[in-house]
C-alpha positions as CSV (number, residue, x, y, z in Angstrom):
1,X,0.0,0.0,0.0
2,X,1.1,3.7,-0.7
3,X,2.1,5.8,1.9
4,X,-0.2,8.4,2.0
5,X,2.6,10.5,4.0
6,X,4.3,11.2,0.8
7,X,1.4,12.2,-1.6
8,X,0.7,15.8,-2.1
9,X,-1.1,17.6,0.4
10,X,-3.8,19.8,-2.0
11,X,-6.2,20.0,-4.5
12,X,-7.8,22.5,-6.3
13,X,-11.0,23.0,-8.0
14,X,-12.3,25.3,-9.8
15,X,-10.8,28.9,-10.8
16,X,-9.0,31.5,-8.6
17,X,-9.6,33.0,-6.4
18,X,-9.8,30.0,-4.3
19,X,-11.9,31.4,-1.1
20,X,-13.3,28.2,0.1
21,X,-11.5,25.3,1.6
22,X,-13.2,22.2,2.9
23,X,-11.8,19.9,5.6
24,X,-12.2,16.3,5.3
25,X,-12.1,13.9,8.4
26,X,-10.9,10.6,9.8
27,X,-8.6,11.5,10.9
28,X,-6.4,10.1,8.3
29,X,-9.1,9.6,5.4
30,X,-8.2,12.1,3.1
31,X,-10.6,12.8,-0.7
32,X,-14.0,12.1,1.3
33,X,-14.5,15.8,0.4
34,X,-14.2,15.8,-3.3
35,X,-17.8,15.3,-3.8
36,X,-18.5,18.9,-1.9
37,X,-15.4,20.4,-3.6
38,X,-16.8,19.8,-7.0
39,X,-19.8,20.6,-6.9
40,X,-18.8,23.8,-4.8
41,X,-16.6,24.9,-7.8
42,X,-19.4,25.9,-9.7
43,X,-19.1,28.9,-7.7
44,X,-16.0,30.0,-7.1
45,X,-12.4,28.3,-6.5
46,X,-12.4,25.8,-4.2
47,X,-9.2,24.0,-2.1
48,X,-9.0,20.7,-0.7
49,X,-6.2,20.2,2.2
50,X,-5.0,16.7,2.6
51,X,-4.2,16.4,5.8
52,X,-1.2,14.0,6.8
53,X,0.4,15.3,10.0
54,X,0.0,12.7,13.1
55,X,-0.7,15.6,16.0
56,X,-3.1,18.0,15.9
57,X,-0.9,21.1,16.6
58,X,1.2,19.4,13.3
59,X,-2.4,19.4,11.4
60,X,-3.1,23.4,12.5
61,X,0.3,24.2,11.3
62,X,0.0,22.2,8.1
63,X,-3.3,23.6,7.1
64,X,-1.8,27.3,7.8
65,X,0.9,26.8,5.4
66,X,-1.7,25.4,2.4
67,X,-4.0,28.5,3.2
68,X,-1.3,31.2,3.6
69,X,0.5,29.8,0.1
70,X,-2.9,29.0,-2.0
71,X,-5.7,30.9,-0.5
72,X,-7.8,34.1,-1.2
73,X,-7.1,35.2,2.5
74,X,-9.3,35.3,5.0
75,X,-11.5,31.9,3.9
76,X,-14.4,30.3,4.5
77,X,-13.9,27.3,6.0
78,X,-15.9,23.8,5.4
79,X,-14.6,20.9,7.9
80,X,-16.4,17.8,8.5
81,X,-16.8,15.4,11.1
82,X,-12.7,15.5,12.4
83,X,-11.9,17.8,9.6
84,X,-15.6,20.4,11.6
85,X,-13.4,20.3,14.8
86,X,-9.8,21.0,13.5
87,X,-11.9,24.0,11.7
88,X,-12.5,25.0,14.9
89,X,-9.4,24.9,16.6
90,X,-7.6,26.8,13.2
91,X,-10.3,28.7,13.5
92,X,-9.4,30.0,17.2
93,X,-5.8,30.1,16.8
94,X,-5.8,32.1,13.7
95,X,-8.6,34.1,13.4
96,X,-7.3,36.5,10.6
97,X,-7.4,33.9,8.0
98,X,-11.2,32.9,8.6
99,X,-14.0,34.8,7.1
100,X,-17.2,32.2,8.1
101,X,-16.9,28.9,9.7
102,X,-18.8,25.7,8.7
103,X,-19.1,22.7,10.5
104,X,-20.4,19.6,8.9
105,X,-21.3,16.5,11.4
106,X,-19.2,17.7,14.1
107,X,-18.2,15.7,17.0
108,X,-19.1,17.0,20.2
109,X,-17.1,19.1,22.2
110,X,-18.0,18.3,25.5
111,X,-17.0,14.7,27.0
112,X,-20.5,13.9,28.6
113,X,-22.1,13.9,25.0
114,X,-19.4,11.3,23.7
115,X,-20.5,7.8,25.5
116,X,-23.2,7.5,23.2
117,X,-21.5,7.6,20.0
118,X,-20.4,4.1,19.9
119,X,-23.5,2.8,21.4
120,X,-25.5,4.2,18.8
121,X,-23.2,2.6,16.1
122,X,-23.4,-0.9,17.6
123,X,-27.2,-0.8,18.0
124,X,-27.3,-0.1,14.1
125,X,-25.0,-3.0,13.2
126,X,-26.6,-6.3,12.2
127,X,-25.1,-9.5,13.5
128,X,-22.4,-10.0,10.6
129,X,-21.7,-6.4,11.0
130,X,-21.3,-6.9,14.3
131,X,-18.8,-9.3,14.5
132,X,-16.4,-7.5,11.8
133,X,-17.0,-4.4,13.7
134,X,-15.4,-6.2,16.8
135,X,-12.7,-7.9,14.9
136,X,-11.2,-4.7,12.7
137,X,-11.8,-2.9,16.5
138,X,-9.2,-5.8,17.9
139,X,-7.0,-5.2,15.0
140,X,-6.4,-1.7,15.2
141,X,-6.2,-2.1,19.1
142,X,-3.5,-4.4,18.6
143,X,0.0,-2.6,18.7
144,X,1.5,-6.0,16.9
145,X,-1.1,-6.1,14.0
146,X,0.9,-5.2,10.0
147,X,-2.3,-4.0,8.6
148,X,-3.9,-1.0,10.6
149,X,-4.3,1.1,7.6
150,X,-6.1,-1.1,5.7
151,X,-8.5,-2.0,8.7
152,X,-8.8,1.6,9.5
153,X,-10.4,1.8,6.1
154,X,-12.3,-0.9,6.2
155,X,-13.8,0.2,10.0
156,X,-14.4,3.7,8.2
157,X,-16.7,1.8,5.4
158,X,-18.3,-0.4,8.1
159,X,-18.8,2.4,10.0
160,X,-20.6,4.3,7.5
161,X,-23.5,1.8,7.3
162,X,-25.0,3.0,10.8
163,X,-24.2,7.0,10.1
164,X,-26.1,6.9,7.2
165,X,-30.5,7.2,7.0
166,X,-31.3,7.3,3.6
167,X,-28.0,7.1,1.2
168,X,-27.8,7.6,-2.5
169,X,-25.5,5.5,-4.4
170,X,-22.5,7.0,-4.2
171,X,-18.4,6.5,-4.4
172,X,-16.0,6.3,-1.3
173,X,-13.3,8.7,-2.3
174,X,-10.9,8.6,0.5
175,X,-7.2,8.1,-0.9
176,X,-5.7,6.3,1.7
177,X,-6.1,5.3,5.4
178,X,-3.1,6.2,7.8
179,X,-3.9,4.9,11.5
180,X,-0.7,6.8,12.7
181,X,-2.8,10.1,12.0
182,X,-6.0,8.7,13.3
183,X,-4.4,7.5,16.3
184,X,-2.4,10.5,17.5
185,X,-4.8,13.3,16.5
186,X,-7.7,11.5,18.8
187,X,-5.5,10.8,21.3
188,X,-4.6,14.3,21.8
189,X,-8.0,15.9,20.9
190,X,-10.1,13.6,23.4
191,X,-7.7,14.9,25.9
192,X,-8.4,18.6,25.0
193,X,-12.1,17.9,25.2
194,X,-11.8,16.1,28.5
195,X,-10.0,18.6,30.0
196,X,-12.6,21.6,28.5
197,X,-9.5,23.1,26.6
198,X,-11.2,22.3,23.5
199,X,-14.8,24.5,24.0
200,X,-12.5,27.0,25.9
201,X,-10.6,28.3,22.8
202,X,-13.8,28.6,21.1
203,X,-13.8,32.2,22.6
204,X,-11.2,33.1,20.6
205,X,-13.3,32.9,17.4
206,X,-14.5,36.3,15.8
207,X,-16.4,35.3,12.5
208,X,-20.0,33.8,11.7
209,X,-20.2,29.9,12.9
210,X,-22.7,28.0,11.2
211,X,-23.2,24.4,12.1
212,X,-25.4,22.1,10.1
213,X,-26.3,18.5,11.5
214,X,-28.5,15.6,10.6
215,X,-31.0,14.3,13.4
216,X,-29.6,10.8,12.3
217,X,-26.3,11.2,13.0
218,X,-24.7,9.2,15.5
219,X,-22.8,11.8,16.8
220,X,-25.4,13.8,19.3
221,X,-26.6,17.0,17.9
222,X,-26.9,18.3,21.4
223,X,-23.4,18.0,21.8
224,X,-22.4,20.5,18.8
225,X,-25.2,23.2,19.8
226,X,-25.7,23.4,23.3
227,X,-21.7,24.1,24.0
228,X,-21.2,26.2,20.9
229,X,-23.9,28.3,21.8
230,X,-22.3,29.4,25.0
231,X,-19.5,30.3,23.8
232,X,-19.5,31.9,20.3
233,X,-20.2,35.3,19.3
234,X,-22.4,34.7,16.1
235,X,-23.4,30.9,16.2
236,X,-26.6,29.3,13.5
237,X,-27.3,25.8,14.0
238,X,-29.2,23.9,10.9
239,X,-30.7,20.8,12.1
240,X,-31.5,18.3,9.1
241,X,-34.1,15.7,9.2
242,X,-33.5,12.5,7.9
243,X,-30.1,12.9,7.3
244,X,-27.0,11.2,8.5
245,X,-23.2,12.1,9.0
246,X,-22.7,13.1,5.6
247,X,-26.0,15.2,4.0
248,X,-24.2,15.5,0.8
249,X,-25.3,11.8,0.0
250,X,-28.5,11.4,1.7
251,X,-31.5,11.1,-0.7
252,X,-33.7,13.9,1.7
253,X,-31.2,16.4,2.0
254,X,-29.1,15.8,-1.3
255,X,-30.2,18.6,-3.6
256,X,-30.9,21.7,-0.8
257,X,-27.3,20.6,0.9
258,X,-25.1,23.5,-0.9
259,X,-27.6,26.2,-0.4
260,X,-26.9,26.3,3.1
């Protein structure tokens, strides 16, 4: 398998000026966010970080560097799930470079909300699902085990199943799996959170904040709105029914997605 360490870290879509980058997830699943980027150059240039660093301070820093050297300056940011919450720490160290915030299927940012996640995934699963769901969760628990990339992709697809409602047929476009990244980022990032470091810096955001969530998602709306709302200046939350993690592929929410 390809390192994904040593592919390039951007693309582009669209024409200049580029004012609009979107944030993809995993960590360490980089190209789920072509589909957005795409369709979101019909309107203007559009960039698409690919995020390889294994800390989150290393993921800040390398996102600053694509922005500062590719980037209409300030920008409008568009992060989802992981890529939502590394939005929002950029967001709140550099707050020069960010014209309007958007947050796609955060995860929460307070611990209490967070025991449910899984819960709500394994309740979804069916019995076959189940059991690889446990298996790839042993593997990538398993400091010994060659093929954590590979089962960190295949968790990610699994996973998918119980964060979706309604899904169109549609592509998985992520280029490559690196469980280094996915490891260290949440390591460090579920420490912020538990600590209240991560809703803290939050005050240190100045531009609009717009969070859009599906009622289906796994990941508790509750735990995007209620904190974010007591901390930021100029905060909209979108609720979406019948939608899962990602609206861009739900059949209810499909075609009014980008108008938000």
């Amino acid at each position: 398998m390809k390192n994904y360490i040593n592919m390039n870290k951007l693309r582009k879509y669209g024409k200049p000026p580029f004012g609009l980058a979107v944030i993809h997830g995993g960590p360490g699943a980089p190209g789920e966010m072509a589909p957005v980027a795409r369709e979101l150059s019909d309107f203007g240039g559009v960039l698409e970080p690919l995020q390889t660093a294994v800390t989150v301070e290393g993921q800040v820093r390398e996102l600053k560097e694509v922005l500062e050297g590719h980037s209409d300056l300030p920008v409008t940011l568009i992060g989802f799930s992981w890529g939502a919450m590394l939005s929002f720490i950029f967001t709140a160290r550099h707050p020069h470079l960010v014209k309007k915030l958007i947050l796609i299927g955060s995860g929460p940012y307070e611990e209490k909300y967070t025991e449910c996640v899984a819960k709500t995934r394994i309740n979804r699963l069916g019995k076959e699902d189940l059991e690889n769901f446990i298996c790839l969760t042993e593997t990538l628990n398993d400091p010994s085990a060659k093929n954590r990339n590979e089962a960190l992709c295949n968790f990610g697809k699994l996973i998918s199943k119980a964060d979706t409602y309604d899904p169109l047929p549609h592509k998985d476009e992520v280029l490559e799996c690196n469980y280094e990244s996915f490891k260290g980022v949440w390591e460090e990032v579920s420490e912020l959170r538990s600590q209240g470091k991560l809703l803290e810096i939050g005050k240190e955001i100045r531009c609009q904040v717009v969070a859009i969530h599906g009622d289906y998602d796994p990941h508790p709306f509750e735990g995007v709105r209620d904190p974010l709302s007591g901390v930021l200046k100029d905060f909209r939350f979108i609720l979406l029914e019948k939608c899962g993690h990602k609206p861009w592929i739900e059949r209810e929410q499909r075609k009014g997605f980008t108008v938000y």
